[in-house]
MARTIKOL-23086 format. One line per 10 residues: number of its first residue (from 0); their letters; for each residue x, y, z of C-alpha. Coordinates in pm, 1 decimal. Example, Ala and Ser with C-alpha at 12.3 -4.5 7.8 and 13.67 -1.06 7.14 Angstrom:
<nodes>
0 = AS = 1230.0 -450.0 780.0; 1367.0 -106.0 714.0 .
</nodes>
This chain:
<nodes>
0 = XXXXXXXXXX = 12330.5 7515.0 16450.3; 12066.5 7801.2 16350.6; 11724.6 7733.1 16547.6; 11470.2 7552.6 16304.4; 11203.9 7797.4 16279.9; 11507.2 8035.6 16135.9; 11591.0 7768.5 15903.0; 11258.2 7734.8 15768.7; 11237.8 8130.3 15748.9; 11482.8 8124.2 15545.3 .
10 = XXXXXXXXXX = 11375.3 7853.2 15307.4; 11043.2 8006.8 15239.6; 11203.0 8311.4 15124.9; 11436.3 8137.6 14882.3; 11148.6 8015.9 14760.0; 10920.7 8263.5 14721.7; 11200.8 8472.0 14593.6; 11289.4 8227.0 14338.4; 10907.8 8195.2 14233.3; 10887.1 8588.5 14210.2 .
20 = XXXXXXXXXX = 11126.8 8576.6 13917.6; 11060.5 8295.8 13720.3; 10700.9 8537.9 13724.3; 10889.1 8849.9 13641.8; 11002.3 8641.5 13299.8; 10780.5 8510.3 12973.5; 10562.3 8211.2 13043.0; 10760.4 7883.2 12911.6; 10500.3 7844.4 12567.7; 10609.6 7519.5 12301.5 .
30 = XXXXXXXXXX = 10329.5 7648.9 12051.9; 10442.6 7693.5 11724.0; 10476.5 8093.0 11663.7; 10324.7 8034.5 11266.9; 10012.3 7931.6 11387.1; 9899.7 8224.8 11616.5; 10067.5 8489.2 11379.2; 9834.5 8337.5 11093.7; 9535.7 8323.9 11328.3; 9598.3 8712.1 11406.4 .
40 = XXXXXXXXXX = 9682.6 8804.6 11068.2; 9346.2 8720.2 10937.3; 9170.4 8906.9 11227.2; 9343.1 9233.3 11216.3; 9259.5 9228.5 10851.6; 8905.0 9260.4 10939.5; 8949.3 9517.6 11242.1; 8630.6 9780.5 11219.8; 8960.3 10044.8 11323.9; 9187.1 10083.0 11593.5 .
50 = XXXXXXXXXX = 9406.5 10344.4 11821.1; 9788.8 10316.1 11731.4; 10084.1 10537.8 11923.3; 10426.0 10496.7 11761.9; 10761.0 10636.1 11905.4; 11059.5 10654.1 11814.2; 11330.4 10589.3 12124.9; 11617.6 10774.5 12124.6; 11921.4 10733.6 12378.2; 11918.5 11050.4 12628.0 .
60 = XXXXXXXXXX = 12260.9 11096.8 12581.1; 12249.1 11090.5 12168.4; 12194.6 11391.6 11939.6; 11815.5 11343.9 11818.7; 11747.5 11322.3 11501.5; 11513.5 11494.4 11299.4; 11243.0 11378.3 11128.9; 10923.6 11173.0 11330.8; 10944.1 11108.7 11695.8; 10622.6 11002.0 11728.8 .
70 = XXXXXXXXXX = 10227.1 10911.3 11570.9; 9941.3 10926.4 11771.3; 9600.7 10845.8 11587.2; 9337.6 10614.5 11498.5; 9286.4 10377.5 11121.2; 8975.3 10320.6 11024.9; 8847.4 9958.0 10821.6; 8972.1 10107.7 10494.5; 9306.4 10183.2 10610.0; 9266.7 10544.1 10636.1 .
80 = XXXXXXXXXX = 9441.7 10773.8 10911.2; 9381.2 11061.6 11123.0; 9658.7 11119.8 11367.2; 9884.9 11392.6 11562.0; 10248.5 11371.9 11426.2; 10551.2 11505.6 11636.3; 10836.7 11622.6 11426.8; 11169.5 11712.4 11555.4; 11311.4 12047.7 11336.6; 11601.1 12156.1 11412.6 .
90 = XXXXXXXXXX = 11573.6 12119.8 11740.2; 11231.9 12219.4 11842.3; 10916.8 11966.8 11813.2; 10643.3 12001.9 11647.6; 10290.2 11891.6 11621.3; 10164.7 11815.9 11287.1; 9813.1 11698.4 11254.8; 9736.6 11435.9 10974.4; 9450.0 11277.0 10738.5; 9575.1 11012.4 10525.5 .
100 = XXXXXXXXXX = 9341.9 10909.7 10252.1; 9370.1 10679.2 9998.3; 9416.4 10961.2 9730.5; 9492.4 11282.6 9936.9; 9690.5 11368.3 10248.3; 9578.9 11670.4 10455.3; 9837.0 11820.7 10708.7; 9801.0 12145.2 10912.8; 10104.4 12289.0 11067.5; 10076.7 12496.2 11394.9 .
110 = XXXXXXXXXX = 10130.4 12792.5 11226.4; 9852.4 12785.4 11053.0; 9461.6 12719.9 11122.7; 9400.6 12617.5 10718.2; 9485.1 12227.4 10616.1; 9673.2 12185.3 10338.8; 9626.4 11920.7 10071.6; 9891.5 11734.6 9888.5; 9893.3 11372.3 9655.0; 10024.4 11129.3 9884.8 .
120 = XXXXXXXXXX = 10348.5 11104.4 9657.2; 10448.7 11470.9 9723.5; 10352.8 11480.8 10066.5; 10647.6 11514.2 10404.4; 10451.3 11219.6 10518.6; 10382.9 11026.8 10213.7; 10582.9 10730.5 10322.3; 10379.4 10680.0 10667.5; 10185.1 10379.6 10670.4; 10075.7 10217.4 11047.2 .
130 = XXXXXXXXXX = 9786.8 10059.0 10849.0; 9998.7 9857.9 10607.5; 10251.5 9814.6 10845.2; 10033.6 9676.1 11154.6; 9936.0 9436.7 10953.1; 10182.9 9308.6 10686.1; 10467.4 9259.7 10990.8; 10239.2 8963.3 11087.7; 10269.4 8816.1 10772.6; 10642.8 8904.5 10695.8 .
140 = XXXXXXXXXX = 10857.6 8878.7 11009.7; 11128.2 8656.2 10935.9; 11220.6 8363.3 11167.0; 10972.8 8394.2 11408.5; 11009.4 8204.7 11760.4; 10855.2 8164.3 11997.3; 10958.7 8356.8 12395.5; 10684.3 8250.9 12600.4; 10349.0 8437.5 12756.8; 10320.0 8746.7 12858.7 .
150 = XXXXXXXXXX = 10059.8 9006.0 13012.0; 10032.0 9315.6 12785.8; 9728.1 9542.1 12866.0; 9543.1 9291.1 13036.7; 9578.1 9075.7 12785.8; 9743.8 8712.5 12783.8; 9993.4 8720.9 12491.5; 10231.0 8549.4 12316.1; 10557.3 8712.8 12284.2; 10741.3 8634.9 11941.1 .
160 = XXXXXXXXXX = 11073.8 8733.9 11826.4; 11222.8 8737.5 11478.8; 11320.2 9001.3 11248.2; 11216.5 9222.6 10946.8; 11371.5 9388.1 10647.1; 11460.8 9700.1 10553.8; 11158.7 9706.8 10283.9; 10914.4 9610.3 10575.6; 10979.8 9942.9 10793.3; 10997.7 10199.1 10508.0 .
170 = XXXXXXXXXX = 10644.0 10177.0 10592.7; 10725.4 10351.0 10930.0; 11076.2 10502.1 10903.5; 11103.8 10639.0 10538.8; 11454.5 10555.2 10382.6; 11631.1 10279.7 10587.8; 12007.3 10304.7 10529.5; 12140.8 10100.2 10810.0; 12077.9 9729.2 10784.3; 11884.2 9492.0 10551.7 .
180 = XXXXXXXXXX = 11702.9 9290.9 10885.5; 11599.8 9471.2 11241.8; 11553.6 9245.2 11529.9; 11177.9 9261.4 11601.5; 10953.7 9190.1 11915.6; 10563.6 9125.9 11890.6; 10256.7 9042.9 12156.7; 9989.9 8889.6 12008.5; 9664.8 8823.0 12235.5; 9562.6 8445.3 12312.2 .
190 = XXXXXXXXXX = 9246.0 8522.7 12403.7; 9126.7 8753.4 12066.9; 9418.3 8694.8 11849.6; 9491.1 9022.0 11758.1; 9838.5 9214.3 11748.4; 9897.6 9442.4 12073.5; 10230.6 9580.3 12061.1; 10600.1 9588.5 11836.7; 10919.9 9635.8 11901.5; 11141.6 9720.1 11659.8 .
200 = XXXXXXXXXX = 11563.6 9734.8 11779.9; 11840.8 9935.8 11594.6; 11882.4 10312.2 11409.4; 11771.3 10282.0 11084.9; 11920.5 10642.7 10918.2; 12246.6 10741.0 10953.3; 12179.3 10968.0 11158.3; 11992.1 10784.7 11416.1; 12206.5 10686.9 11736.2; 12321.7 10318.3 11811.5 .
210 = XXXXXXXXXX = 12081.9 10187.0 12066.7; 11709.8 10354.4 11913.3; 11448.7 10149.6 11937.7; 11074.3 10221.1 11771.1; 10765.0 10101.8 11936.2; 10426.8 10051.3 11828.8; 10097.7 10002.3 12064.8; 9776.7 9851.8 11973.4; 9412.2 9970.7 12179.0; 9082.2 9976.3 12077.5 .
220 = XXXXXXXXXX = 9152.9 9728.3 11879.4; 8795.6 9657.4 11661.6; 8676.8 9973.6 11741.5; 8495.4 10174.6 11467.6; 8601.7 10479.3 11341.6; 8487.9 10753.5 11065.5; 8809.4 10960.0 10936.4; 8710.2 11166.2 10620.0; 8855.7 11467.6 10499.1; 8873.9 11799.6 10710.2 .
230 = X = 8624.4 12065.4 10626.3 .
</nodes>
């Protein structure tokens, strides 16, 4: 027979291992997803601006492909954009730095200190769009449920999966040629209602590697920002 205090030992541990992950998982939640994806819908639609990083997640052992690995910027209250871009060319990255205006996109390349302005419908980047996209994915994921509550950057949020189409992410990926609904991941804050972070699951080019991923982050959310056009 083990001695009692070792049987008691071992008890607590169970349990404090078993309560260590059920934390390490999503809060059980029974809300009804619609209700806080309306809720944040409305307030991101009247943001003052916000900071935004997008990536695109590639599996180490894949061959990259070209095209955007990641956005780094801020979006003012008219939807405007000033960010870095990372491009992958042929194997070597590079750093693009972009103004997107409602009539005019402004790049400048590395190898060059002069910006150079196209019409949004001729520019490399002309498809881009965090603005539209940060927003419109709350009103057009498609079978949203419910996961439970999690922390995400101090916030309380819910988590809510469902999926989006093809159309959706041309706002973020250009040309998708791979499947007409991407399984999608989004935390949306409890206590300000506003959208924190996306996660969006499969290759959506040809070229793109099974197991990408692309992932979106929210901060400064309501933050005010001035983006005009480079001098």
């Amino acid at each position: 027979m083990k001695p009692k205090s070792l049987a008691l030992g071992s008890l607590a541990f169970i349990l404090l291992f078993g309560m260590g992950l059920a934390a390490c998982g999503p809060e059980p939640v029974t809300a009804d997803p619609e209700e806080p994806l309306a809720t944040t819908s409305a307030n991101m639609k009247e943001l003052q601006g916000f900071h935004f990083k997008y990536e695109l997640h590639q599996p180490e052992s894949a061959d990259k492909a070209d095209g955007v690995q990641s956005v780094e910027g801020d979006i003012d209250a008219q939807g405007n954009m000033k960010a870095t871009v990372r491009l992958l060319a042929g194997g070597n990255l590079i750093d693009v730095e972009f103004i997107a205006l409602s009539d005019t996109h402004y790049l400048k390349y590395p190898i060059s200190p002069n910006w150079v302005s196209l019409a949004p419908e001729e520019s490399p980047l002309g498809d881009l769009n965090l603005a539209t996209f940060s927003i419109q994915i709350l009103d057009q994921i498609v079978d949203p449920v419910m996961v439970g509550a999690e922390k995400r950057q101090g916030q309380r949020t819910y988590h809510i999966a469902g999926q989006v189409t093809a159309e959706d992410v041309e706002a973020i990926a250009g040309t998708v040629s791979t499947a007409d609904l991407f399984a999608t991941d989004l935390w949306v804050s409890t206590e300000d209602d506003r959208l924190y972070e996306v996660n969006i699951d499969g290759p959506m080019t040809l070229k793109e590697a099974p197991g990408t991923w692309r992932s979106i982050i929210l901060s400064n959310l309501d933050v005010a920002v001035e983006i005009k056009a480079p001098q």
